[in-house]
N, C-alpha and C positions, 0 to 999 in steps of 0.2 A: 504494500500500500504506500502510494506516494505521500510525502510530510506533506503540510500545509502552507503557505508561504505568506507572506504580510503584503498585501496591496497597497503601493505608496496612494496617500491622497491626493487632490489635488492641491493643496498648497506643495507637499514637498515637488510634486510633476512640475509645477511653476518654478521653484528654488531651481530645481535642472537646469528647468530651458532658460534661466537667467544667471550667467555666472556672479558670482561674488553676493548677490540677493541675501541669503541666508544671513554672510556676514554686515551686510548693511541690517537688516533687520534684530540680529539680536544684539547691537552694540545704539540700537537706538535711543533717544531721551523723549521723552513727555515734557514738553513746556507747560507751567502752570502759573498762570494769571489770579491774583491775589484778588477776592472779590473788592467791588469800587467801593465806595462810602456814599450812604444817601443825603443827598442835598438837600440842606435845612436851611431856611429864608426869613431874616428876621423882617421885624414889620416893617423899620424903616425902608428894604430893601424891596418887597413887596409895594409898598406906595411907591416908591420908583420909579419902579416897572409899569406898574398898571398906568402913573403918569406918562410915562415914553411910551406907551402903547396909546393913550390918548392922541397924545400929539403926534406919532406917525399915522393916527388915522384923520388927523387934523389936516396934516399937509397935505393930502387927498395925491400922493404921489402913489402908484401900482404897486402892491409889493413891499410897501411901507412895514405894515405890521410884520408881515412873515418874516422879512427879513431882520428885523428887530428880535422874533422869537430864534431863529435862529444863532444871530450872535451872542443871545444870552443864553441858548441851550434849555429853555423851557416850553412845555406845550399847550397848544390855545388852552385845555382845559383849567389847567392853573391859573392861566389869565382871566380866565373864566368866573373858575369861583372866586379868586382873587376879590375882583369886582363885584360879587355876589355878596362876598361879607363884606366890603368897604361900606357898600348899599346900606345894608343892613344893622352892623354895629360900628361903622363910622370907622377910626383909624384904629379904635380899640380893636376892632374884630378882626385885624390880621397879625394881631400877636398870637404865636404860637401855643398852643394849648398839647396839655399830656393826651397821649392818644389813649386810647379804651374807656369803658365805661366809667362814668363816673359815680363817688364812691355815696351812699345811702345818708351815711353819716359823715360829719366833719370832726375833728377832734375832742373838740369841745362836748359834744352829745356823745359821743363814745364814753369820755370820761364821767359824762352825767349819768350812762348806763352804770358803767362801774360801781359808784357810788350808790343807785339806789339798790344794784341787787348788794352791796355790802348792809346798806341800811335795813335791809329786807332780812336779810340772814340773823343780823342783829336783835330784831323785832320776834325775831321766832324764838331767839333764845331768850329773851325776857318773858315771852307766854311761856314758855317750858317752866322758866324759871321761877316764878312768880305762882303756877299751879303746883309748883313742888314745894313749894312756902305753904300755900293753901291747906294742900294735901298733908305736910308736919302737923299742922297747928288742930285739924281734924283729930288726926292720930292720938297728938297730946290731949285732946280733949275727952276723947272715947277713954284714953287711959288714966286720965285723969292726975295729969301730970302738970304741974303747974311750970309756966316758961318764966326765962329770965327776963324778966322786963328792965329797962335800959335805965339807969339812974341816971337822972338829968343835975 
């Protein structure tokens, strides 16, 4: 019975018919590009913009605006809203704001919670405490025991 024998694949059929292939390929490097850093735009920079987006559309020249978004690298949409909050909250509304939701409570009420569930806990151990007073002076009474009363 004849052995069996290894079929090359086609990558190494390729390696053949190209000399030296192989060695290009396993002495090769991966280039790796460092992610960019996202662009963040303070307010003043923001009125800027949306001001030179004004006035190139003032100048009623072709091309005006585009070419303005292009030399700054931003797109209409930002300009967009940009102008959407100017509208809206005036110069205040294009200062940057923390992104995600916003939080229920502010500090202040957090700590108002703290205190009342401390107040709360407190409050329960004074009924505890106060029915366990109760409850002696019962006791001393069915036994017929007389308490030390406080000399003033």
């Amino acid at each position: 019975m004849p052995k069996p024998h290894q079929v090359p694949s086609q990558d190494a059929r390729r390696e053949e018919a190209i000399p030296g292939a192989a060695a290009r390929m396993k002495g090769a490097t991966q280039e790796t590009v460092p992610p960019g850093e996202r662009r963040s735009f303070s307010a003043a920079e923001k009125l800027r913009l949306v001001n030179a987006a004004a006035d190139a559309l003032a100048s009623g020249r072709k091309g005006a605006l585009q070419e303005l978004l292009r030399e700054e690298g931003i797109y209409s949409s930002q300009l967009a809203t940009w102008r959407r909050l100017l509208g809206i909250g005036g110069e205040a509304g294009l200062t940057p704001r923390k992104p995600g939701r916003k939080p229920k409570l502010d500090a202040k009420d957090r700590q108002l919670l703290v205190v009342q569930k401390e107040l709360a806990a407190l409050e329960k151990k004074l009924r505890i405490a106060n029915a366990l007073i109760s409850l002696q002076k019962k006791a001393h009474e069915m036994l017929g025991l007389t308490l030390l009363e406080e000399e003033s």
